[in-house]
Structures are given as structure tokens and as C-alpha cells.
Backbone and ligand atoms as CSV (ligand in chain L), in Angstrom:
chain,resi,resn,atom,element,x,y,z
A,1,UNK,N,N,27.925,55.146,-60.704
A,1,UNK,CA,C,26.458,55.143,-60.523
A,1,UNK,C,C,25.986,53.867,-59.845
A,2,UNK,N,N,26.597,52.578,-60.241
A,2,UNK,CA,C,26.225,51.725,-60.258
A,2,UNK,C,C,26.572,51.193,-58.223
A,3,UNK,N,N,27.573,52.024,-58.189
A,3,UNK,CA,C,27.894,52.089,-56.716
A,3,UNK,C,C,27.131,52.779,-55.507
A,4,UNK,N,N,27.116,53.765,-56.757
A,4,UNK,CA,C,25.606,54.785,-55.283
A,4,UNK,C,C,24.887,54.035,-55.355
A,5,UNK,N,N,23.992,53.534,-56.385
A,5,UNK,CA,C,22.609,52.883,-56.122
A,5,UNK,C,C,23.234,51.366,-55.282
A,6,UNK,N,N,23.862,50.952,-54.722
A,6,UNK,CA,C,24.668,49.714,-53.928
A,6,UNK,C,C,24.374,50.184,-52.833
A,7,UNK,N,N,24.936,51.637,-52.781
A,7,UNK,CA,C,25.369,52.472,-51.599
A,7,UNK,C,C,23.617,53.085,-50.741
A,8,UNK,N,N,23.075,53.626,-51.853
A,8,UNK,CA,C,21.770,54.279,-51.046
A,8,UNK,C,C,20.610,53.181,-51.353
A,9,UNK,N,N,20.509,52.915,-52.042
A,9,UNK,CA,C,19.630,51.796,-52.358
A,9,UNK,C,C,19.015,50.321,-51.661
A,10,UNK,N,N,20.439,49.667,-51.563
A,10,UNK,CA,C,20.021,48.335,-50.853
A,10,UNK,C,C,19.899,48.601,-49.437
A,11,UNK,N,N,20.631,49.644,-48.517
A,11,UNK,CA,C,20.012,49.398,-47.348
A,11,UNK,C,C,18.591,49.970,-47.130
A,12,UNK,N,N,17.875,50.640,-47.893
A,12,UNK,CA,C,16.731,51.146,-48.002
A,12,UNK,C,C,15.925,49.564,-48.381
A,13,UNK,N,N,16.374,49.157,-49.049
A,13,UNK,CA,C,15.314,47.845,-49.480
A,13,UNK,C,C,15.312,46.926,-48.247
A,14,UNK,N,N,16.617,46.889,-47.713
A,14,UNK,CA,C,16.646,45.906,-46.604
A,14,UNK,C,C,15.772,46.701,-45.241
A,15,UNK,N,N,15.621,47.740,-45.355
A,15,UNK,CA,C,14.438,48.627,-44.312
A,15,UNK,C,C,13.096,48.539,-44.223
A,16,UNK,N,N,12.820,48.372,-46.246
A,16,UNK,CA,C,11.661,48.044,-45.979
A,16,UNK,C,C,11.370,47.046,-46.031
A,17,UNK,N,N,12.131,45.719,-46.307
A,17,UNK,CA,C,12.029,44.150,-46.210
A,17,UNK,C,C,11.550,44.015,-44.775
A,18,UNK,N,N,12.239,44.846,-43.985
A,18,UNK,CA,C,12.031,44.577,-42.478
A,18,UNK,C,C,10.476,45.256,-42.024
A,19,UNK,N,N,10.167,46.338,-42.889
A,19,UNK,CA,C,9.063,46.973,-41.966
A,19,UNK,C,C,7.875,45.962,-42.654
A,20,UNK,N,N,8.143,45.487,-43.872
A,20,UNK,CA,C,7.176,44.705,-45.051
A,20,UNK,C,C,6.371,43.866,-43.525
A,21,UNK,N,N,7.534,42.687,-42.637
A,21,UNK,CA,C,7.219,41.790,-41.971
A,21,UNK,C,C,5.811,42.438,-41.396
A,22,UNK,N,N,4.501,42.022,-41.097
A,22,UNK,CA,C,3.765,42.579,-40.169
A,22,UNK,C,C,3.364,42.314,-39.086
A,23,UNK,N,N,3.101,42.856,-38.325
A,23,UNK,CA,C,3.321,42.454,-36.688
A,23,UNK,C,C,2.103,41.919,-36.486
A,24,UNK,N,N,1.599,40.293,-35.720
A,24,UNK,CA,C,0.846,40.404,-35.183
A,24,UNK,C,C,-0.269,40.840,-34.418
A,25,UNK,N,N,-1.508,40.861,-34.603
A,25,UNK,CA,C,-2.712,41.089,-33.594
A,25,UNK,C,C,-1.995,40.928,-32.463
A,26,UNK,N,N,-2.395,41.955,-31.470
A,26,UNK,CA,C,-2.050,42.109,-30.212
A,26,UNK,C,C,-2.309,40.963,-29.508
A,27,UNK,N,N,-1.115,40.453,-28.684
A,27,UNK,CA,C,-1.772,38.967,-28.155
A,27,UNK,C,C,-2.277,37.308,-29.095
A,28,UNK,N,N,-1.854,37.462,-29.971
A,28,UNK,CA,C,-2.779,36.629,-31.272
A,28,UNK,C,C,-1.618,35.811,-31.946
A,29,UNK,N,N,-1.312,35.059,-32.474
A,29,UNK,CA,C,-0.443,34.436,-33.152
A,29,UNK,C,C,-0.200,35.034,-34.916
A,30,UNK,N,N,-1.461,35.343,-35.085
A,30,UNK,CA,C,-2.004,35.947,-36.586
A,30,UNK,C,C,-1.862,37.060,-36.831
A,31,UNK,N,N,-1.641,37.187,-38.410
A,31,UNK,CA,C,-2.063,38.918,-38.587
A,31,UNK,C,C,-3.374,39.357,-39.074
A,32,UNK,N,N,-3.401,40.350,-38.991
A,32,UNK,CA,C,-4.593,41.190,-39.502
A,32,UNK,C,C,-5.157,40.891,-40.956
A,33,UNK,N,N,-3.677,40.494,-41.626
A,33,UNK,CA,C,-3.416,40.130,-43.382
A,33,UNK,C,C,-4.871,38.593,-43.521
A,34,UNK,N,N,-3.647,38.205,-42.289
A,34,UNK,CA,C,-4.648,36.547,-41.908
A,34,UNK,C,C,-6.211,36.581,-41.894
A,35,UNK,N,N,-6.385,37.517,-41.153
A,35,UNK,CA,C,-8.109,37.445,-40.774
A,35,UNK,C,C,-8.861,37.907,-42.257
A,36,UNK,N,N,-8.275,38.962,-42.955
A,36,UNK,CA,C,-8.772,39.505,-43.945
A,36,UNK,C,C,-8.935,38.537,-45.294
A,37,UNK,N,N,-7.659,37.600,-45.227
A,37,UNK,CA,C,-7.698,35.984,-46.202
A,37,UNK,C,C,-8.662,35.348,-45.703
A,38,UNK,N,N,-8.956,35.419,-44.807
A,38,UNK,CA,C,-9.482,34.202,-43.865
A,38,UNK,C,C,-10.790,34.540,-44.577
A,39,UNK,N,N,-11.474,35.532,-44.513
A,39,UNK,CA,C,-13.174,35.299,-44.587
A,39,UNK,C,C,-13.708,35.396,-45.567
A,40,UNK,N,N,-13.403,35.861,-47.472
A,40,UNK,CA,C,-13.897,35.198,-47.869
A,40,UNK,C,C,-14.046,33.552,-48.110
A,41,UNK,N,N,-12.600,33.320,-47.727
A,41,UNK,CA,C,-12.754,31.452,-47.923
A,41,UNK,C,C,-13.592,30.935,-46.779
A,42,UNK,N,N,-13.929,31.631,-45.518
A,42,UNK,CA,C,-14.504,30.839,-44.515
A,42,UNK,C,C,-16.116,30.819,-45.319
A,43,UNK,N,N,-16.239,32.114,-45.690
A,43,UNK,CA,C,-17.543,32.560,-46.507
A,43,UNK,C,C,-17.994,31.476,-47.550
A,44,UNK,N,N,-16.882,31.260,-47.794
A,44,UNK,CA,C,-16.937,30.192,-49.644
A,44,UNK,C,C,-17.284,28.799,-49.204
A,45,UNK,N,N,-16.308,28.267,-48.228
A,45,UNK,CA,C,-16.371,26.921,-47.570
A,45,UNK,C,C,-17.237,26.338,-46.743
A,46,UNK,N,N,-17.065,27.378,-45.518
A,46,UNK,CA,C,-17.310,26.935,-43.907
A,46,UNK,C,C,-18.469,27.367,-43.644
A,47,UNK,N,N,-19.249,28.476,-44.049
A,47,UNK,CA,C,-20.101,28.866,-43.817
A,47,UNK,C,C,-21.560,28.110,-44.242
A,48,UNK,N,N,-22.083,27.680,-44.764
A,48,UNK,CA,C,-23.230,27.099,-45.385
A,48,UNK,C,C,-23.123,25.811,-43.965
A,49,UNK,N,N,-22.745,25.341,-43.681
A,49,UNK,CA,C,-22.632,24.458,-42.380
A,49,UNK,C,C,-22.497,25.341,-41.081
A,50,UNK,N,N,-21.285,26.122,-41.238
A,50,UNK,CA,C,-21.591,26.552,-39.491
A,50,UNK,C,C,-21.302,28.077,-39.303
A,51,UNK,N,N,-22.600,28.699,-40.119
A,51,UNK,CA,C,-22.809,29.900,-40.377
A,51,UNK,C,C,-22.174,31.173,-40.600
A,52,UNK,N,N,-22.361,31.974,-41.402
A,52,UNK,CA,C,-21.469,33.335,-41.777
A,52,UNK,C,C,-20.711,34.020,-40.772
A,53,UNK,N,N,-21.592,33.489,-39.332
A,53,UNK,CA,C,-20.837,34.312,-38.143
A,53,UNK,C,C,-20.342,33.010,-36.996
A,54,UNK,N,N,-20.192,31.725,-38.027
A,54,UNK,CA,C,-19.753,30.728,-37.219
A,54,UNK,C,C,-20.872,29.946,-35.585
A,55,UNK,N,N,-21.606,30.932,-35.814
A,55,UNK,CA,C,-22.468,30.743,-34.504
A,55,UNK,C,C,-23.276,29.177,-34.282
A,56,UNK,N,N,-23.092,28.810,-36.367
A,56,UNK,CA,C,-23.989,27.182,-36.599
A,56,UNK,C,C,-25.421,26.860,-35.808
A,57,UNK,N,N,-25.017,25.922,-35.076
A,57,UNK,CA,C,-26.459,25.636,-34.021
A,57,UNK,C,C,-26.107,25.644,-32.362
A,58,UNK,N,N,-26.593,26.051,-31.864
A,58,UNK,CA,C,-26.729,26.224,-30.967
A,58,UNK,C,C,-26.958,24.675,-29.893
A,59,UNK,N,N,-27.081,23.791,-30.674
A,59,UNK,CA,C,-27.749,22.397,-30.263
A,59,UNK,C,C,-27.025,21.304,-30.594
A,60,UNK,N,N,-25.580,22.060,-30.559
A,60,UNK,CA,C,-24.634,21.198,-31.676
A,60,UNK,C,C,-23.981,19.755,-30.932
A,61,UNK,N,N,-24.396,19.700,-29.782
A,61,UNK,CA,C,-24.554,18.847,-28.610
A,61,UNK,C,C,-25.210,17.488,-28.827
A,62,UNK,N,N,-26.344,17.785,-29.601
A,62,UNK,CA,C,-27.280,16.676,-29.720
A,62,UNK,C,C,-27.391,15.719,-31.043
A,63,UNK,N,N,-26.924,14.779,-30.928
A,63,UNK,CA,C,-27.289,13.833,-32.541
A,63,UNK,C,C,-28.525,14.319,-33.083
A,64,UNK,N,N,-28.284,14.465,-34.720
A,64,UNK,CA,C,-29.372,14.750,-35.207
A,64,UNK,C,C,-30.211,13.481,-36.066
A,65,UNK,N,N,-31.352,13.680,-36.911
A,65,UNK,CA,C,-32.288,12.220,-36.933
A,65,UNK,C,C,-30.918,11.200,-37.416
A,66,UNK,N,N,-30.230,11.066,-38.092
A,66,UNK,CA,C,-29.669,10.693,-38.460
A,66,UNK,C,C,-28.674,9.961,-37.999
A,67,UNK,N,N,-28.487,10.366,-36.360
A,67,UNK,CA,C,-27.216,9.708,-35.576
A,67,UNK,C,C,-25.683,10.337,-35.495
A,68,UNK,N,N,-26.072,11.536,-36.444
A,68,UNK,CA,C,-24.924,12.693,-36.649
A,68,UNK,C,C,-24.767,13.832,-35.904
A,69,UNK,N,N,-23.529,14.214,-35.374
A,69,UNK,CA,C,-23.604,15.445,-35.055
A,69,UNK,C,C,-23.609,16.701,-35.882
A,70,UNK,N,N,-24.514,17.897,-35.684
A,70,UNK,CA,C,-24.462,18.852,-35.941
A,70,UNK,C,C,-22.984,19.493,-36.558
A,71,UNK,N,N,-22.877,20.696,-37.257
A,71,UNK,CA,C,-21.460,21.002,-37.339
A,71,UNK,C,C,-21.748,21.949,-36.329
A,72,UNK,N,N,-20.665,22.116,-35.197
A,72,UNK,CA,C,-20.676,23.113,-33.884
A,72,UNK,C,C,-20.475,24.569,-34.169
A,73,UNK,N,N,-20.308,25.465,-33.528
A,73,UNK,CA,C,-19.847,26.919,-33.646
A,73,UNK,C,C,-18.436,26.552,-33.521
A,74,UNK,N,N,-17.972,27.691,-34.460
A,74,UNK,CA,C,-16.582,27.769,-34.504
A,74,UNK,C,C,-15.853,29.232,-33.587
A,75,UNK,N,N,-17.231,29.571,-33.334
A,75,UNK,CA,C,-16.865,31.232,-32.891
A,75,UNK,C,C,-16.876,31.519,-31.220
A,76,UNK,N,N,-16.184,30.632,-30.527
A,76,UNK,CA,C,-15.472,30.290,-29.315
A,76,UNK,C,C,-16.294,30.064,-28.329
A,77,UNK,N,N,-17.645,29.642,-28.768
A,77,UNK,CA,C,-18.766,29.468,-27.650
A,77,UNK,C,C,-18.719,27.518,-28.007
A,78,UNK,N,N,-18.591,26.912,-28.683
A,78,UNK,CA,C,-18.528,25.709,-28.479
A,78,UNK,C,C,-16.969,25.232,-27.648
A,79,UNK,N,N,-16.796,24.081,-28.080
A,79,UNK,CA,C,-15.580,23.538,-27.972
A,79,UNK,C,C,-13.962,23.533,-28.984
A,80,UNK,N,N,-14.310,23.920,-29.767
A,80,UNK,CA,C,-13.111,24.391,-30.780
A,80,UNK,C,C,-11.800,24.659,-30.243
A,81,UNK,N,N,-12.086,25.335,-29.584
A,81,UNK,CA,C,-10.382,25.511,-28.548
A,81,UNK,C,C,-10.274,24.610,-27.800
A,82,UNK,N,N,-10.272,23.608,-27.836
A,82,UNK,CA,C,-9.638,22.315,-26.976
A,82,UNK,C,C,-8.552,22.006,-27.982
A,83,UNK,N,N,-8.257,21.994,-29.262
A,83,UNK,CA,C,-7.847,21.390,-30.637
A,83,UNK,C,C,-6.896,22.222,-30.541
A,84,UNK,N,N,-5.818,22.006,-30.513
A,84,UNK,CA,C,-4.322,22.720,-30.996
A,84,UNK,C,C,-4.461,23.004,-32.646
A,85,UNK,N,N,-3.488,23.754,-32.955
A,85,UNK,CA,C,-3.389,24.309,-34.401
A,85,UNK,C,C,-3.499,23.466,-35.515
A,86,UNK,N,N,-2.175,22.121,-35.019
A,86,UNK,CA,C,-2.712,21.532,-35.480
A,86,UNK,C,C,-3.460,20.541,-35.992
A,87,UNK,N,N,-4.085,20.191,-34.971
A,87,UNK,CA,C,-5.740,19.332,-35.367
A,87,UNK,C,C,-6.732,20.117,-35.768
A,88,UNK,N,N,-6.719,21.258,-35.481
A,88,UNK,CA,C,-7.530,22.063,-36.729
A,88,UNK,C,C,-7.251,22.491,-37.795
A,89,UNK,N,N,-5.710,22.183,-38.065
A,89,UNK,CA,C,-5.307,21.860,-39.700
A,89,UNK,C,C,-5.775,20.531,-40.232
A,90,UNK,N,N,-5.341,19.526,-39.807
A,90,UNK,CA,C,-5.984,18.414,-39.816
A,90,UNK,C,C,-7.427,18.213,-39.918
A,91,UNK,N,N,-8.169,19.022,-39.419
A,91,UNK,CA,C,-9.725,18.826,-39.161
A,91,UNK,C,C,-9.938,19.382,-40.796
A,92,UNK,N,N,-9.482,20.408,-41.020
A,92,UNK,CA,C,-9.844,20.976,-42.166
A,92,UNK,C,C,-9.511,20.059,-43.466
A,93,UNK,N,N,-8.473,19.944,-43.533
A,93,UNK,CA,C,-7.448,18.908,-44.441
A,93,UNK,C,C,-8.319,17.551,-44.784
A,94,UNK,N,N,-8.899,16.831,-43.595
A,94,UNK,CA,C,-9.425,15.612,-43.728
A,94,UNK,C,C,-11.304,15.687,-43.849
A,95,UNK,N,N,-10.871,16.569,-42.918
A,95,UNK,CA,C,-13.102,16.397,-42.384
A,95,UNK,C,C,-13.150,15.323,-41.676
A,96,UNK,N,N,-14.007,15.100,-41.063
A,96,UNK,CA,C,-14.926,14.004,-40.212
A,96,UNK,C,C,-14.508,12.839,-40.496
A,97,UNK,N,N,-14.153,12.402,-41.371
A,97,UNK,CA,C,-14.102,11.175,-41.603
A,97,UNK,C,C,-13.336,9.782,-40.794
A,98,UNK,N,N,-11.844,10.720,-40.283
A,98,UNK,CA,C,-11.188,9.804,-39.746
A,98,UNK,C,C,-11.570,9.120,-38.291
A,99,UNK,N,N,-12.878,10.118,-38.077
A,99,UNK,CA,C,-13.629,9.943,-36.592
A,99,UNK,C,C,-15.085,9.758,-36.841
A,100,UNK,N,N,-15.288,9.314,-37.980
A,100,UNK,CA,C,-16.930,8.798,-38.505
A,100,UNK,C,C,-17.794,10.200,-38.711
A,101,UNK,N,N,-17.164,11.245,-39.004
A,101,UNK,CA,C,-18.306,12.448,-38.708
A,101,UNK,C,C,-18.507,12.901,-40.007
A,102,UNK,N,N,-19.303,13.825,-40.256
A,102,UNK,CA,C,-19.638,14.419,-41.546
A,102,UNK,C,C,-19.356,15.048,-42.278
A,103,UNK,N,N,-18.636,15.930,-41.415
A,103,UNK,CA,C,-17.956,16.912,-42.164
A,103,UNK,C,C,-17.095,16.683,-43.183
A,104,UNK,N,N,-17.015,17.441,-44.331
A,104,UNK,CA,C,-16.314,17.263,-45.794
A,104,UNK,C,C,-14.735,17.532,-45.619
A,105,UNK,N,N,-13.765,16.693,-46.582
A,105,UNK,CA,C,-12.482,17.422,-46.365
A,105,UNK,C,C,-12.364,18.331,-47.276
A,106,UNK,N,N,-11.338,19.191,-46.946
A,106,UNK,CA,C,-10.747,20.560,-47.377
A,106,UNK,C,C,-8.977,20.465,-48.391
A,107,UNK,N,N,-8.716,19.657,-48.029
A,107,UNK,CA,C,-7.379,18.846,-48.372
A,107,UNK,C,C,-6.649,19.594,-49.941
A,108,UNK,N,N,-7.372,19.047,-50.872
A,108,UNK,CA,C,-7.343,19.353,-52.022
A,108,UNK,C,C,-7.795,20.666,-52.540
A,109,UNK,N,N,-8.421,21.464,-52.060
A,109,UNK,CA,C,-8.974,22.506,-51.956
A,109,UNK,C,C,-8.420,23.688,-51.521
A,110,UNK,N,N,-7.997,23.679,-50.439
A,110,UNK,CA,C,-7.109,24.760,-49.630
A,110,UNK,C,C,-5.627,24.159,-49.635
A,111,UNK,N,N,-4.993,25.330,-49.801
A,111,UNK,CA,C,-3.479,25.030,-49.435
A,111,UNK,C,C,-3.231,25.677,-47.894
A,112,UNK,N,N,-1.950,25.572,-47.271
A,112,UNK,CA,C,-1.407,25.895,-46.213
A,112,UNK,C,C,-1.944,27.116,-45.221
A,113,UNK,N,N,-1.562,27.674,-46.337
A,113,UNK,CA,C,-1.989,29.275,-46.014
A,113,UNK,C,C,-3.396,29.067,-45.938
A,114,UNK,N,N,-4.177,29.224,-46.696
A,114,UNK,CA,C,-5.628,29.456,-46.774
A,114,UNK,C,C,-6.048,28.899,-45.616
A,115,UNK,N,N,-5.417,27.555,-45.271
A,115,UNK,CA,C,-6.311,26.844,-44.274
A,115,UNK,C,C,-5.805,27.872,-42.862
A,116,UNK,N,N,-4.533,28.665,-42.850
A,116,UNK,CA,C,-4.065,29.019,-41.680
A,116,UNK,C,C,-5.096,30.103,-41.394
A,117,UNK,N,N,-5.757,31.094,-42.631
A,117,UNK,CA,C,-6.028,32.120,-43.005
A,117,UNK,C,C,-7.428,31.999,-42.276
A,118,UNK,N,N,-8.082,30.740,-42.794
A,118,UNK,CA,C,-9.410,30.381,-42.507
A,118,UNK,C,C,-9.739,30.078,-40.600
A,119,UNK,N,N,-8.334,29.491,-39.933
A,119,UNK,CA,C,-8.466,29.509,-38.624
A,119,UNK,C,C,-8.656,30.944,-38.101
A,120,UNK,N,N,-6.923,31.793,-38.608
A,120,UNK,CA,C,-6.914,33.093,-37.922
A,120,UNK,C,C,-8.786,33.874,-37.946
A,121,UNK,N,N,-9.358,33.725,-39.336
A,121,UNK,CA,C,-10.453,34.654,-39.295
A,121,UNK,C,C,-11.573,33.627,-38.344
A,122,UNK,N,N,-11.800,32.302,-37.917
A,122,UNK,CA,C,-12.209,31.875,-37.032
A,122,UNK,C,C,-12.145,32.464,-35.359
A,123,UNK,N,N,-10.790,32.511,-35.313
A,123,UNK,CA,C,-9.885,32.725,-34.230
A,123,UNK,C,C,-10.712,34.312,-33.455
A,124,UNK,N,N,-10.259,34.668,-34.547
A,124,UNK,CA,C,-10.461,36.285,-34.382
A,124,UNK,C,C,-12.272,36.649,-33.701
A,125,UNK,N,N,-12.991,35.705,-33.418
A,125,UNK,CA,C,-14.554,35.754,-33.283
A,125,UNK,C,C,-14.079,35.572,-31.319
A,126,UNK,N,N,-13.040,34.461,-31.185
A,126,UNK,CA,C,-12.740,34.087,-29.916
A,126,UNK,C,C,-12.551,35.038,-28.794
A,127,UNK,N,N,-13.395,35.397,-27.905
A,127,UNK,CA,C,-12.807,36.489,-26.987
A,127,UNK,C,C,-11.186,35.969,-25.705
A,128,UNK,N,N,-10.961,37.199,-25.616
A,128,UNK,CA,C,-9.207,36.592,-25.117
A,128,UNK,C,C,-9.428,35.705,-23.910
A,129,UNK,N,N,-10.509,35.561,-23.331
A,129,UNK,CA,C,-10.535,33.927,-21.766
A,129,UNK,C,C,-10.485,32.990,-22.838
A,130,UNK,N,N,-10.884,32.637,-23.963
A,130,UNK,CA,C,-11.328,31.665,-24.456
A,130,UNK,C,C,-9.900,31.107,-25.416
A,131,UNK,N,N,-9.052,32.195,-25.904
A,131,UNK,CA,C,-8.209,32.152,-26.809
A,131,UNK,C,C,-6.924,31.877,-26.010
A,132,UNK,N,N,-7.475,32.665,-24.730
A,132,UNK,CA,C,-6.106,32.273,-24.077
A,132,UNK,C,C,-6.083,30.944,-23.229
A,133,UNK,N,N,-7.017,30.372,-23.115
A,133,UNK,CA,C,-6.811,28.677,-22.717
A,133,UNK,C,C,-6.984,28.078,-24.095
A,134,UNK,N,N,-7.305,28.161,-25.277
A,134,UNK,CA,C,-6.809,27.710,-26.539
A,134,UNK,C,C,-5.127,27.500,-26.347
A,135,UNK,N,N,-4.739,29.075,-26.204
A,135,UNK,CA,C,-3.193,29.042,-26.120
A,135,UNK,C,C,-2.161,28.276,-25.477
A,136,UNK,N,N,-2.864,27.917,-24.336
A,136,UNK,CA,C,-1.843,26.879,-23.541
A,136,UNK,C,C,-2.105,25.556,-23.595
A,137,UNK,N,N,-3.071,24.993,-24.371
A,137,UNK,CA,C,-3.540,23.308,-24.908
A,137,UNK,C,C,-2.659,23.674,-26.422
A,138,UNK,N,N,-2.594,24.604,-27.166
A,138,UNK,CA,C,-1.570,24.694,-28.279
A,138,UNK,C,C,-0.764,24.451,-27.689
A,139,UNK,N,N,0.435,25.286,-26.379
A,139,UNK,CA,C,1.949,25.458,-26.723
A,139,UNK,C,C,1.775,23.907,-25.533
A,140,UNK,N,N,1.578,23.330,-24.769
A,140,UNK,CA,C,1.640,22.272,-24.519
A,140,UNK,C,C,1.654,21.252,-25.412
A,141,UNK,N,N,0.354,21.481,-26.511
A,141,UNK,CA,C,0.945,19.916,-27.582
A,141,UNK,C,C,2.052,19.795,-28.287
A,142,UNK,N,N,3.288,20.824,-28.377
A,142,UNK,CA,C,4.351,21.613,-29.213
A,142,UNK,C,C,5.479,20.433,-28.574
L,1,HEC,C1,C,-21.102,20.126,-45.125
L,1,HEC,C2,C,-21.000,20.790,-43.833
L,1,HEC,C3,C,-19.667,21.295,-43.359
L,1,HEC,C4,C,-18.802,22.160,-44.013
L,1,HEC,C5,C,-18.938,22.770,-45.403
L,1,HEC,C6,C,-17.703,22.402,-43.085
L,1,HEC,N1,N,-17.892,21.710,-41.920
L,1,HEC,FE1,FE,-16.702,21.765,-40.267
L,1,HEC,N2,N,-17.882,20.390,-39.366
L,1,HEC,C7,C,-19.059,19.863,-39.878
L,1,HEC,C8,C,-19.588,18.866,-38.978
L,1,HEC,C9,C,-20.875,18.087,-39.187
L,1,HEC,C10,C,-18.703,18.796,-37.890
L,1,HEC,C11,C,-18.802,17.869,-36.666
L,1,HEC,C12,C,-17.872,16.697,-36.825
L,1,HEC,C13,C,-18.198,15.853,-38.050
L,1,HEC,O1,O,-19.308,15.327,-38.145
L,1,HEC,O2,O,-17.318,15.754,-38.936
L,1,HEC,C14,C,-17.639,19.773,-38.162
L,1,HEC,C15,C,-16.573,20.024,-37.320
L,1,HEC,C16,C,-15.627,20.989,-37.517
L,1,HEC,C17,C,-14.550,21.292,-36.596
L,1,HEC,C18,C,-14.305,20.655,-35.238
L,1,HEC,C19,C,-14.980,21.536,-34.240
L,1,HEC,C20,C,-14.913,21.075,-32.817
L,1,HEC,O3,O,-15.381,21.858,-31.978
L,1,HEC,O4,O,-14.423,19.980,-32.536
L,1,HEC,C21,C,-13.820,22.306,-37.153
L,1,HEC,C22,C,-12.599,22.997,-36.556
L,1,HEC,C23,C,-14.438,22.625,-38.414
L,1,HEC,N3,N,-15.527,21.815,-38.603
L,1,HEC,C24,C,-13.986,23.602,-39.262
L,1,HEC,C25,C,-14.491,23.798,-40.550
L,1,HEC,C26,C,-13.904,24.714,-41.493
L,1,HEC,C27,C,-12.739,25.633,-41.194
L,1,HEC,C28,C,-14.623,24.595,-42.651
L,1,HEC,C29,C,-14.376,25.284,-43.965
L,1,HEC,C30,C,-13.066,25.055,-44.553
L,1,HEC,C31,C,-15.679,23.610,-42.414
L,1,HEC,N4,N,-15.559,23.155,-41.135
L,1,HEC,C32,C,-16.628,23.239,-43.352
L,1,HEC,C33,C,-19.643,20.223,-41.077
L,1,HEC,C34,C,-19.079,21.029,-42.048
């Protein structure tokens, strides 16, 4: 018995170990799994600064009374894709601080994943001109 189930069994597990893996968003580094982690934490975190649909301010250009910048859009109409993967791990991890800015860190808060989770569902707002010159300031900083 103990041989059949050896026999029919494990290569069935090793089939679906393989189909388990899930394939990337078409074109995308991320999965689908990713984007779906991604937004309640973007919801929980990111949002109250640079809005539910990332869109923030529109004016994110301009110091505010304070001598601060705005927090920008994250949803591929600012500058965000200049930043390889990872300085926007980093960005998250630290916040503003190491560059005088405002933004809060994430560090202690998010682990690995979450923070990857929280880009992909960022990411995913990016239309493909925008994602795909993201893509080659990523595999260049590599
Ligand atoms: C309290 C407000 C606040 C919260 C909450 C916040 N941010 Fe920010 N964020 C900012 C500000 C302000 C900046 C501009 C730089 C600075 O002052 O630190 C910024 C900048 C950024 C940048 C750099 C963007 C660029 O175009 O250079 C990224 C990426 C970013 N935030 C991601 C996030 C993510 C992801 C979260 C949630 C985990 C988050 N932020 C939560 C305020 C916030």
C-alpha cells in the first residue's frame, strides 16, 4: 500500500507543487496574488496621504506652507517610476527621513512581502509606457 501511494501519489503532489507556482501578470513582474495583498494594506497605510486611488495631489510639485513636499501620486502620473524596486522598498522601510521629507517609515510595520504586495497593487494603477520605462531604470540598477 504504502508503495502505491509512493507510486501514484507523490508525482501528483509534485504536479500540483508545480501548477501551485502562479504565473505572473502579463508583462508585470507580480502576481495577481500580489495586487490582491497589496490593497488592503495600501488602504490601511498609504492611503490617508496619497489617496485610495493613489491619485494624492495633483500639486505635489509645490512646497507646502510649511516648506514640505506634498506626498505625490503613486498611480504612474507623478514620478514614482524613476525609483527601482529597490528604493521603493527602502522608501517604504524608512520614509522621508533619510532625505529630510515627511513621510512616515513602514519598517517595523510591514514585512517583505507586504511591502512587495503594497508596490505590486501600486504598480498595477501604472499604464504599460509608464511601467515599461520603470522597467528598464529597474533592470539597469541590477
Ligand atoms: C503621513 C503621510 C504619508 C503616509 C501614511 C505615506 N506616505 Fe509616502 N510619502 C509621503 C510624503 C510627504 C512623501 C514625499 C517625500 C517625503 O516628504 O517624505 C512620500 C513619498 C513617497 C514615495 C516616493 C514617491 C516619489 O515619487 O518619489 C513613495 C514610493 C511612497 N511615498 C510610498 C508610500 C507607501 C507605499 C505608503 C504606505 C506603506 C506611504 N507612502 C505612506 C507621505 C506619506
Amino acid at each position: 500500500m504504502r508503495a502505491l501511494i509512493a507510486t501514484f501519489c507523490l508525482p501528483l503532489l509534485a504536479a500540483c507543487s508545480n501548477e501551485a507556482r502562479e504565473p505572473t501578470v502579463a508583462g508585470r513582474w507580480y502576481t495577481a496574488s500580489q495586487v490582491e495583498a497589496g490593497e488592503p494594506l495600501f488602504r490601511q497605510y498609504c492611503a490617508t496621504c496619497h489617496g485610495e486611488d493613489g491619485s494624492a495631489t495633483p500639486d505635489w510639485r509645490r512646497l507646502d506652507a510649511n516648506g514640505n513636499y506634498p506626498p505625490p501620486p503613486l498611480n504612474g502620473s507623478a514620478h514614482t517610476w524613476h525609483h527601482p524596486l529597490d528604493v521603493l522598498d527602502a522608501t517604504i522601510v524608512q520614509g522621508g527621513a533619510p532625505f529630510g521629507g515627511q513621510m512616515p517609515a513602514f519598517g517595523s510595520a510591514l514585512d517583505a512581502d507586504d511591502r512587495l504586495a503594497i508596490i505590486a497593487y501600486l504598480q498595477h494603477w501604472w499604464p504599460d509606457d509608464i511601467y515599461g520605462k520603470w522597467r528598464e531604470i529597474d533592470e539597469r540598477s541590477r
